[in-house]
C-alpha positions as CSV (number, residue, x, y, z in Angstrom):
1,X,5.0,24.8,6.2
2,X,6.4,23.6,3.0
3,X,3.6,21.6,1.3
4,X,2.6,20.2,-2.1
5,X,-0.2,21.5,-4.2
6,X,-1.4,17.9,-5.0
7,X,-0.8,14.6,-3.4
8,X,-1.3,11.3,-5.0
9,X,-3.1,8.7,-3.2
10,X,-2.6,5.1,-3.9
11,X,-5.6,2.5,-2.6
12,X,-4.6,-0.7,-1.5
13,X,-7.9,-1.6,0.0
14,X,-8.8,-4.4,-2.0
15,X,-5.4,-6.3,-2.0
16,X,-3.5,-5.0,1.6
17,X,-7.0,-4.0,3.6
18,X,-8.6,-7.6,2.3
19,X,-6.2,-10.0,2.7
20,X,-5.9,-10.3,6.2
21,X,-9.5,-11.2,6.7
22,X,-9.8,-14.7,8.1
23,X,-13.8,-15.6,6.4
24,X,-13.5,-15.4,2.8
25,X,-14.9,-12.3,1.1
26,X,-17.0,-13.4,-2.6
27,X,-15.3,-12.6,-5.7
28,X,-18.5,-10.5,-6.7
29,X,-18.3,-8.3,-3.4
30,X,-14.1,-7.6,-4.5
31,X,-15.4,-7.0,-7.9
32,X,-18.1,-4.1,-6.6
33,X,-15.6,-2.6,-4.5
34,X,-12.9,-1.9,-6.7
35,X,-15.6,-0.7,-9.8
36,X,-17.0,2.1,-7.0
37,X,-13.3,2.8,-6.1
38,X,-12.8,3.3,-10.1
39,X,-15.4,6.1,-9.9
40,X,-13.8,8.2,-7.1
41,X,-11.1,9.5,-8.8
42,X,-8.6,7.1,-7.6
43,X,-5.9,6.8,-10.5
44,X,-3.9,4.2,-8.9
45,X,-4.6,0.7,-6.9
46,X,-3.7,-2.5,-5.5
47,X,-6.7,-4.6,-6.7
48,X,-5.2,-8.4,-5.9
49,X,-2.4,-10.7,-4.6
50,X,-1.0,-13.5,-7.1
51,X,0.2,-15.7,-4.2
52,X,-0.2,-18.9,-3.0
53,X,-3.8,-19.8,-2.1
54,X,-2.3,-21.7,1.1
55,X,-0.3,-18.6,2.4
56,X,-3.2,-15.9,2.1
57,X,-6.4,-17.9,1.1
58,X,-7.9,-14.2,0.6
59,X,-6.5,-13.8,-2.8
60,X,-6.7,-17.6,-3.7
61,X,-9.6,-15.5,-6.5
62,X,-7.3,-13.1,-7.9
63,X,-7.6,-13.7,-11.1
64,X,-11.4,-13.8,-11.2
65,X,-11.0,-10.3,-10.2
66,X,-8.5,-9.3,-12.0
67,X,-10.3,-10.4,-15.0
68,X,-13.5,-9.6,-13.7
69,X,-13.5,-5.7,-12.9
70,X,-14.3,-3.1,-15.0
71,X,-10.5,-1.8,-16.1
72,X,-11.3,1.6,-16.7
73,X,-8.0,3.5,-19.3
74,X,-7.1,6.2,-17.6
75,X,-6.3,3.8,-14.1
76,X,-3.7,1.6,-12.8
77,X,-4.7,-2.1,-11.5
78,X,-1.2,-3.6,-9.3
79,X,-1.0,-7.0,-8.3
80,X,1.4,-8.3,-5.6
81,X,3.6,-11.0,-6.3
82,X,6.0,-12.9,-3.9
83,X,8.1,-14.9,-6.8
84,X,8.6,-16.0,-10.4
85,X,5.6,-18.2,-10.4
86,X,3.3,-14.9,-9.3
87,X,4.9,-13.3,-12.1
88,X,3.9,-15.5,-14.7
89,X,0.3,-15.5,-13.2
90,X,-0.2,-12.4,-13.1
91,X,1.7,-11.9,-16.5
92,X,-0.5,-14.5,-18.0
93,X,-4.1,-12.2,-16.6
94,X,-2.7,-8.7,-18.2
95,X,-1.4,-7.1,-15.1
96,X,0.8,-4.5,-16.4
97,X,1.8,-3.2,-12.9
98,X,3.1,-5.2,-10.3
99,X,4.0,-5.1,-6.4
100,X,6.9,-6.7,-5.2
101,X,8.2,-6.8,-1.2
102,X,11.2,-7.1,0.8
103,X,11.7,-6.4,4.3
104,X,14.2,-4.1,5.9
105,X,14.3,-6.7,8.6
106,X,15.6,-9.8,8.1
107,X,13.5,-11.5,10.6
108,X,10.2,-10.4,9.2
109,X,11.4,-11.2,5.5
110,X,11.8,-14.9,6.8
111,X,8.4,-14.8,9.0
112,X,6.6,-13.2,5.8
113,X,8.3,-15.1,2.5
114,X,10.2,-17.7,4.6
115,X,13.6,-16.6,2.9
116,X,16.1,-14.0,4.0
117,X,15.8,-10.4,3.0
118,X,19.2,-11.2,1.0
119,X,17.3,-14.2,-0.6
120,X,13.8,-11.9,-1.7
121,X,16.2,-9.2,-3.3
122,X,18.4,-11.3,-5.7
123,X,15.1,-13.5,-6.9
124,X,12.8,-10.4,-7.6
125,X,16.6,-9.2,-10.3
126,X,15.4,-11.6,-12.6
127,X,11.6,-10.8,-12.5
128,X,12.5,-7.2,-12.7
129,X,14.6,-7.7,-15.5
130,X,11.6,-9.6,-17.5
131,X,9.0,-6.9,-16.4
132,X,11.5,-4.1,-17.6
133,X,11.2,-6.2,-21.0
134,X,7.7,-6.3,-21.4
135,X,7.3,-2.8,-20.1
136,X,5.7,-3.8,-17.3
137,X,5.8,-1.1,-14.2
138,X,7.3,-2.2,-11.2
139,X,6.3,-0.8,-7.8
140,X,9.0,-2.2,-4.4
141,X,7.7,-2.2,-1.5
142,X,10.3,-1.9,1.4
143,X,8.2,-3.3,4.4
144,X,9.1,-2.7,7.8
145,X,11.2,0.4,7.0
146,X,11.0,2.1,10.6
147,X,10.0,-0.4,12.9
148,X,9.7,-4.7,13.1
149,X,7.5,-6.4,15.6
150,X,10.3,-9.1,16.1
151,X,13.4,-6.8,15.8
152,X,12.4,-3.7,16.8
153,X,13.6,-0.4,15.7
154,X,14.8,-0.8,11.9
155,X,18.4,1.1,11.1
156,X,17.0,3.8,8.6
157,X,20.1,3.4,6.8
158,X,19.5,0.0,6.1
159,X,15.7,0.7,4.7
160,X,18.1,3.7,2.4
161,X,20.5,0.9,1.0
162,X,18.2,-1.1,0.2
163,X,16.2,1.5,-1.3
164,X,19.6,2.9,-3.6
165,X,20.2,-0.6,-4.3
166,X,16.7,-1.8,-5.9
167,X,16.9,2.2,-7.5
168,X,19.8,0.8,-9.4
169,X,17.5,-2.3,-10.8
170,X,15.4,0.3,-12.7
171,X,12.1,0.1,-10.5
172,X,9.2,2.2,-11.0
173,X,8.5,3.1,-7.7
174,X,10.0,2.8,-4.3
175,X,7.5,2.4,-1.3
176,X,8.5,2.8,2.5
177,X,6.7,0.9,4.8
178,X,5.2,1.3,8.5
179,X,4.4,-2.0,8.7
180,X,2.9,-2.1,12.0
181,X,2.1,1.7,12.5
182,X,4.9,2.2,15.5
183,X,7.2,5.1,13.4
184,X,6.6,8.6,14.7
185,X,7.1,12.1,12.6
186,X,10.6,12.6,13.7
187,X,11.7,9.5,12.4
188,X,9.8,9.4,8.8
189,X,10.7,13.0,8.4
190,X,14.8,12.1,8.9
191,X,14.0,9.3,6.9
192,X,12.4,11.0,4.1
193,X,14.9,13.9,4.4
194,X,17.3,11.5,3.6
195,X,16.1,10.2,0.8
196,X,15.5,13.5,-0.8
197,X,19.1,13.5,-1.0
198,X,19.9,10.2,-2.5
199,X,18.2,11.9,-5.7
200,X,16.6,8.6,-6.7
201,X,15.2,7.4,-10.2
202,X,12.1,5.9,-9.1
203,X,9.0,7.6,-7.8
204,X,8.8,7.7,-3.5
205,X,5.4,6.5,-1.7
206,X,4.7,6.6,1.9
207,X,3.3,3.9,3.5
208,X,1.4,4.1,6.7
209,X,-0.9,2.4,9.2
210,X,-2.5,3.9,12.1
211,X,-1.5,1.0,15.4
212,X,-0.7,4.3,17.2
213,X,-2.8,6.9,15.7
214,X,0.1,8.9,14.4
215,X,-0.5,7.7,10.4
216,X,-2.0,11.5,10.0
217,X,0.8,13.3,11.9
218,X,3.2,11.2,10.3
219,X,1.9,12.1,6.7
220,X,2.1,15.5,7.6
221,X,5.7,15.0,8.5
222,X,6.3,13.3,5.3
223,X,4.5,15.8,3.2
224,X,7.2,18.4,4.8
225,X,10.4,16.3,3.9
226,X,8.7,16.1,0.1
227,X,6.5,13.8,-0.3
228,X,3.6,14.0,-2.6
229,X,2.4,9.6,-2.8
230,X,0.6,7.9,-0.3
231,X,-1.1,4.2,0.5
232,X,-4.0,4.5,1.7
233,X,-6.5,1.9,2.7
234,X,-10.9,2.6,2.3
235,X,-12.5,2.2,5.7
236,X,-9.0,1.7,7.2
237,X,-8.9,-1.5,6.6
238,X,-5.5,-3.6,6.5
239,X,-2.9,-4.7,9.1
240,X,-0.2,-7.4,10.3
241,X,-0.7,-10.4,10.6
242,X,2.9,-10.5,12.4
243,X,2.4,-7.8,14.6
244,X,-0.7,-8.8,17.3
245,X,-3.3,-5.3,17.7
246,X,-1.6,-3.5,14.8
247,X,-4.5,-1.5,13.3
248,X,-5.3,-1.3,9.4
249,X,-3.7,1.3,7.2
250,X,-4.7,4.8,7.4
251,X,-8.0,5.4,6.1
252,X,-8.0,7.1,2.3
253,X,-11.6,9.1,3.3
254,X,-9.5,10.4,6.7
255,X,-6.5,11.5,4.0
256,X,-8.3,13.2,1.5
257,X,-10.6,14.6,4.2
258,X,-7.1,16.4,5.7
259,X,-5.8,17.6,2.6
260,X,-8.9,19.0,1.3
261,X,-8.8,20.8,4.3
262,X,-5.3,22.0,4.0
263,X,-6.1,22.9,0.7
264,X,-4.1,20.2,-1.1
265,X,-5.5,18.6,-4.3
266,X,-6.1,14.5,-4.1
267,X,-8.3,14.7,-7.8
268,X,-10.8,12.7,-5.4
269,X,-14.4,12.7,-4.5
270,X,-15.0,12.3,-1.0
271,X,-18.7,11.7,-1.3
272,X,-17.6,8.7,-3.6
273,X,-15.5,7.3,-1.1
274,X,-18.0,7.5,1.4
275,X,-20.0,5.1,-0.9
276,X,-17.3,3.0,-1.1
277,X,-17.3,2.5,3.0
278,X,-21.0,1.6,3.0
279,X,-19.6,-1.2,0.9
280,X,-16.4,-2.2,3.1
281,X,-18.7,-2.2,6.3
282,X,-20.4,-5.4,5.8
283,X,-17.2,-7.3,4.3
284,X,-15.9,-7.3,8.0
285,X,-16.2,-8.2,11.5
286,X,-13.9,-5.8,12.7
287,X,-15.0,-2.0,13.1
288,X,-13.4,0.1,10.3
289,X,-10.6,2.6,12.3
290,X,-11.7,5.3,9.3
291,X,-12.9,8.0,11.4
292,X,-14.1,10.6,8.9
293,X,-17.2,8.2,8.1
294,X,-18.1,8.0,12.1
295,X,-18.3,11.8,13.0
296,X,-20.8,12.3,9.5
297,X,-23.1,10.7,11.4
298,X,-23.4,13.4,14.3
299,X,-23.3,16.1,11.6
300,X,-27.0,17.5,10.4
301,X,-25.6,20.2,8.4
């Protein structure tokens, strides 16, 4: 097998695994989470959403966290932002990273940010352009890169142009998107494969949640084709809000659990993260689809 020495993992948790519970979750109890996170090792995460209070009345507190957890040096706080105006809010708190997303599909672009995927690219240019000024980083997020829950299968060379073409913008980081958990490792390892070969500019992230209970198998097959970044989500938590029974992202204790075991460095404590789940179970009604925490608790050695 051709593997990495070390993986990066990227923890979206507290922005993607939050924002799709429906009861509101107390600023204080985001704040906790995402100061234990800071303590596990975790260099990199999505801590809140600069959108609309209306759209995803989650994040309507996103600056009170923003502002309100301990920013340690050495780690990087994203926020997501669907527009201009999220820019400048975000901007205006200190965010010095920021998350932007298009769909693959056009369908789910205009279910998600009621505009066409044509429509998202050309307004994020000018925000890029800013953020490049300021020397802010810029992460894209192509969503639905294998599969849609309205369209179905997603052309892979579509999620690939739209990947060279936001390359070409200067971004960061590009990030490929199982949406709704349905791709399989064939398909993200000819995807991935692929974009080994475009040679881009910007940094490559994997994306994936577990609807299926392939988001392992498919990491593995991702880690094959080259890549070293992946999303990851405490607990498990996460889904689509599109996509009825899709389960939350794959669970960050699960990854790191895995490629400890393959012998692949993460740079993360997994008795920390653990921690961090005690912390997750109680901000939901929904069972956390982690499953490293669950078998601990048949283990007496």
């Amino acid at each position: 097998m051709n593997l990495p020495e070390k993986v990066e993992i990227i923890e979206v948790g507290p922005r993607d695994g939050l924002q799709n519970e429906a009861e509101f979750i107390a600023t204080g109890h985001k704040i906790k989470l995402i100061n234990a996170l800071n303590k596990t090792g975790i260099k990199r995460m999505e801590a809140a959403s600069f959108v609309h209070p209306a759209y995803v009345p989650q994040m309507k507190d996103a600056a009170e966290v923003i502002n309100g957890i301990e920013r340690a040096a050495d780690i990087q706080y994203m926020a997501l932002i669907p527009n201009e105006k999220g820019f400048e809010r975000a901007r205006a708190n200190g965010v010095k990273a920021l998350s932007l997303v298009v769909s693959a599909s056009n369908s789910f672009n205009v279910k998600n940010v009621k505009m066409g995927r044509e429509e998202s690219i050309q307004q994020f240019e000018s925000v890029i352009t800013k953020a490049k000024v300021e020397g802010i980083f810029i992460r894209y997020n192509i969503a639905t890169a294998f599969w849609c829950p309205l369209e179905g299968k997603v052309d892979l060379k579509v999620s690939l142009e739209i990947a060279k073409r936001i390359d070409d913008l200067g971004v960061n980081e590009i990030v490929f998107c199982d949406t709704i958990g349905r791709a399989n490792p064939k398909q993200v390892y000819e995807l991935f494969e692929e974009v080994q070969e475009l040679q881009l500019k910007a940094m490559i992230t994997a994306h994936f949640h577990d609807t299926y209970g392939l988001a392992l198998a498919n990491i593995n097959a991702a880690l094959q084709a080259g890549v070293s970044r992946f999303d990851t989500s405490i607990g498990g938590l996460g889904g689509c809000p599109f996509a009825p029974g899709a389960a939350g992202n794959v669970a960050t204790e699960d990854v790191v659990f895995m490629l400890d075991e393959m012998g692949i460095g993460t740079g993360i404590n997994l008795k920390a993260l653990l921690s961090c789940v005690d912390i997750v179970k109680p901000l939901t009604k929904r069972e956390l689809t982690g499953h490293y925490h669950k078998i601990l608790k048949y283990q007496h050695t």
